[in-house]
Every structure is written in C-alpha cells, then in structure tokens.
N, C-alpha and C positions, 0 to 999 in steps of 0.2 A: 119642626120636623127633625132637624138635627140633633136637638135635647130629647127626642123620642125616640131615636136611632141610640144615642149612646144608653138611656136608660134602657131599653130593650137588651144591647150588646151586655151591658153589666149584669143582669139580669139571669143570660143565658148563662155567662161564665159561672155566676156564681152557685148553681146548677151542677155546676161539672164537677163529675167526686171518682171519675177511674182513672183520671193520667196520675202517672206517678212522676216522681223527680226523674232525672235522667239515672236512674240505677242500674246502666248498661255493664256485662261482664268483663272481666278483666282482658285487658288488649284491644278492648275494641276503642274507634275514635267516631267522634260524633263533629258536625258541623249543622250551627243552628238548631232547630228541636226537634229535639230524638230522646227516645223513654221506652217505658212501658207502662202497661194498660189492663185494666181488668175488663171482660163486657160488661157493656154497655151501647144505650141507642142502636142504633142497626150495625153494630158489629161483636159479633155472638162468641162465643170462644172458637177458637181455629180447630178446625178437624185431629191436630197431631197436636203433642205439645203444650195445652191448656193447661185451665183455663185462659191463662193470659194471655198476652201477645208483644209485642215489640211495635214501636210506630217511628214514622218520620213525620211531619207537618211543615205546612208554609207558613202555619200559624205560632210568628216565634221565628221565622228561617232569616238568613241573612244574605244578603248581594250575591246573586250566583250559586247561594249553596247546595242546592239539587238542579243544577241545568245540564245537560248531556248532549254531549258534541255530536253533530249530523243530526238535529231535531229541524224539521223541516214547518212552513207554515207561514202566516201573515201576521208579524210579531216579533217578539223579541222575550225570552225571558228577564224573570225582574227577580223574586226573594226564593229561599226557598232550604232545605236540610238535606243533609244526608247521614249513612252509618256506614261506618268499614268494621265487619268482625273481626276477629282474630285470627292469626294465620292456621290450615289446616290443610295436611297432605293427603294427595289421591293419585290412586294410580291406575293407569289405561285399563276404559273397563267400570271405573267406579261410576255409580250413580249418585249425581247430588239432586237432593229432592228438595222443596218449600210449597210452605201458601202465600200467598199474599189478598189483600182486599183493599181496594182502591174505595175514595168516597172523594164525592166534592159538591162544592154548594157553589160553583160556576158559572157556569153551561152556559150557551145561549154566545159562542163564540171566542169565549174567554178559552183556549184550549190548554191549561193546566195538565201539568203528566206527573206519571210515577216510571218508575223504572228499577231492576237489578241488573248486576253482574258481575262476573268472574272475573279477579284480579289476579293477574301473577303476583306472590306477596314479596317476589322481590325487586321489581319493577316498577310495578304498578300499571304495567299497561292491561288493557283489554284481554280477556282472553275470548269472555262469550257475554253475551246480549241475553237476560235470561228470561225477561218478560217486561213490556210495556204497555201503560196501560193510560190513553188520556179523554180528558173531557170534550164533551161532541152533542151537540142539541142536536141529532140521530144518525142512526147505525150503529158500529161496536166500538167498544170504547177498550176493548182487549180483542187485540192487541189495537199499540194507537197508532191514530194515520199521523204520515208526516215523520214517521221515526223510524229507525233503521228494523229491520228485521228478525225479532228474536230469534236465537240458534235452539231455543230449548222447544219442547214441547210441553204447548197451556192446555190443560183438562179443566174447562171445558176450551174449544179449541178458539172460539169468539164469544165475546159477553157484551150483552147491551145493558146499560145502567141499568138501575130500578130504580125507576121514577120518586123522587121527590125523599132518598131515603140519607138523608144527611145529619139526622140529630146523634152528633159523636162529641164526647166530651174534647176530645185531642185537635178538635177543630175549634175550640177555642170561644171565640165571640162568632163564629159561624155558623156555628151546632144548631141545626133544624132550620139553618133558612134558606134561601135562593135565591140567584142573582136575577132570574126569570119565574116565570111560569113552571107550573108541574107539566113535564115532557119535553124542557127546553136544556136537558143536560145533568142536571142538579141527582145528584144521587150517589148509589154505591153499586160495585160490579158482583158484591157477595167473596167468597174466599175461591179462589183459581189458586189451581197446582201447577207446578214449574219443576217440569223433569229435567235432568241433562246429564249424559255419559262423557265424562271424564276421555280426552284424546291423548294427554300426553300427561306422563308421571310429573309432578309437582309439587309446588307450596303452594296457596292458593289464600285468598281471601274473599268473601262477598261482599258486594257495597247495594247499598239501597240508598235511589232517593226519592223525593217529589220537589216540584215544583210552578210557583203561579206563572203566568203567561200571562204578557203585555199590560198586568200591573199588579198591587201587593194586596187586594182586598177579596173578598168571600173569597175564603181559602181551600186548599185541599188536605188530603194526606194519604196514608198508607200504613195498614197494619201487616206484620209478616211475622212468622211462625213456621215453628214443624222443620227447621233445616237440619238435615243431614247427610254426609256422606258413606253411603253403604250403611255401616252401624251406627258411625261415629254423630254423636250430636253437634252442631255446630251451634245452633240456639237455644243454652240451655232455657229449662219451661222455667218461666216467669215467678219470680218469688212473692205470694201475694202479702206478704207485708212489709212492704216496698211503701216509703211514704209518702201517703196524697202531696199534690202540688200545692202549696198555698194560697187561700183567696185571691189574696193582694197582687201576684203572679198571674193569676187567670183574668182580673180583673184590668192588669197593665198591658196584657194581651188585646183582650175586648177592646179597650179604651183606642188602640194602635188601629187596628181590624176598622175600629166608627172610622178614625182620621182619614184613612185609604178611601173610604168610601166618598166621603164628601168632595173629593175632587177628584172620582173615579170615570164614571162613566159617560163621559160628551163624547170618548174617540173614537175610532172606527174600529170594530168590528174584526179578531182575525180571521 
C-alpha cells in the first residue's frame, strides 16, 4: 500500500507542468513556496490580470510559514508559505482591490486556511484582515470559522467549496486527491474579490499566506491576482515565460507529501 501511495504521488507530480520557479517581482519576500502559475486543473486564469496568477502552497511550506495569529480551532498549525509584496503608498479614500482562490485536498476536519493582509511597511504590523478562507467538510469555507474577521469586503460575500475540485499542479503530490470522500471538504472556493478603502495615508504592503493544520500532509494553497490600488498595479500580470519547475523538484515534493501521510492520520480529529 505504501509503494502505491508513493508511485501514485510520483506519478501526479510528474503531471504538473504550470508552477513555475519562484519568479516573484522585485522587493517582494517569500517564506516556503510561493511562485507563479499558468491555468491549469481547476484553477482558471483570474478575472483581472491573467492569464496567470501568483500562488502560495503548504506543498514545499516550512515550520509556521503561513500560520496567523488569533486562528481559533482543535489543533495546532504545522508547515506552511507565505508572500510579502513590495511596498506601495495609498491615501485615505484609496481602494485596494484582489482575487484570490483557495483549493485544498483536506477536509474531513483537517481545518487548513489561507489568508491576506495589510501591512504597514514600515512596521510590520497589521493594518487589516483582508480575507480568510479555510477547509471545513460543510458550510462556508469563505470566510473561515475560527479566524478573526475580515475588515474587507468578499464578492461573493460566503463561498462553500466545490466538491472534490483539487487537481492543481501547485499542490504538488496532492493535485486531484482527497483526504476523504467527495463532500467531506476537499475542493476549491473558485476566485473571490477582496475590496478594501484605504483609512489612513501610508506605505503599505500585502502579505498572503496558507497553511496545513494539525499535520504536514494532503496539502493546500492559494492562488491571487488582480491587485491594485486605485490605478496602481501591485501585482504585476504574470510573465508566461517564467521557467517550469523541474521534475526532480516536484518529484522531491510528492515523495515528502507520501512520508506525511504514512504516519498521518490515527489522531483526533479538529
């Protein structure tokens, strides 16, 4: 069973041909893995900004890297990525706009999130909550339970998964599978908008993460796109020839992703 797990996992990676290297723009910082992306599998080119898109992943994340303070829940996070763009000024009145699309091949209690927000860039602290988004075998999964409150406005304003839609290259050795049954979590939320009006004149920066919950295996992530303030682009559109990630890289992925799993799931439940 375990020699059919890992030839499966290998199998899918080697399948995966839209992530690209981490070819993220200038000033921005990454923690664990973060890239960009052409469509593929159920996630389509972003409404603004295409074709491509920008991603985070737990597939690849490291100790803590996308975990966000005040997540509530039966659990503890474990691996996981994030991105900080580059700094960009707005003033009282400005609108910053994005999409984001959540996916996870989870569910079934494993509660995995994604998340943005506004940073003062010279700080670093919080300024706003800009959308949350986590794994749940039912109800909405945008915004997510157990996490603080986005300050922005999501169009559409709640999103419940779509059942069983997880085959994404940027998940890795997880692309198309499920930690349960079809309707027990496993899926993607589609592309949600994230409005928000700028309070007080500033420098600013966005950060985006995701991350697994209460252990490192069937992974999630998060693709986003389309940011801007007022005019200004924050994200520039993705440059498609940007270069594929290597087999052997997707394959070191997969291989990680089986390990998790064989001493994954005897524990309880969050």
């Amino acid at each position: 069973m375990i020699r059919t797990f890992f030839a499966t996992a290998a199998a899918t990676a080697l399948l995966a041909f839209g992530a690209h290297a981490a070819t993220l723009p200038s000033g921005w910082t990454a923690e664990g893995n973060a890239g960009t992306g052409d469509p593929n599998g159920v996630v389509s080119a972003p409404p603004a900004q295409g074709p491509g898109y920008y991603y985070v992943s737990t597939s690849g994340g490291v100790t803590g890297g996308g975990s966000l303070p005040g997540v509530g829940g039966s659990g503890n996070p474990t691996n996981g990525s994030n991105v900080i763009t580059a700094a960009f000024t707005a003033a009282v009145g400005d609108v910053l706009e994005f999409y984001f699309n959540y996916v996870t091949s989870d569910g079934a209690g494993f509660a995995d999130y994604g998340w943005s927000r506004l940073l003062d860039a010279t700080t670093s602290d919080e300024v706003a909550l800009l959308f949350t988004a986590r794994t749940t075998p039912s109800g909405s999964s945008v915004p997510g339970f157990g996490m603080p409150a986005p300050a922005a406005t999501l169009d559409p304003v709640s999103v419940d998964i779509q059942d069983g839609a997880t085959t994404w290259d940027v998940l890795g050795g997880s692309s198309g599978t499920c930690y349960q049954a079809i309707g027990q979590g496993c899926g993607a939320t589609g592309w949600v908008k994230s409005t928000y009006a700028i309070t007080e004149a500033g420098t600013y920066t966005l950060q985006f993460g995701v991350t697994n919950w209460n252990d490192a295996a069937f992974d999630s992530a998060m693709a986003f796109a389309g940011a801007k303030i007022g005019d200004v682009i924050i994200t520039p559109p993705v440059d498609p020839s940007a270069v594929p990630l290597p087999a052997s890289a997707l394959l070191l992925g997969a291989g990680i992703g089986a390990m998790g799993v064989i001493r994954r799931r005897q524990k309880a439940k969050a």
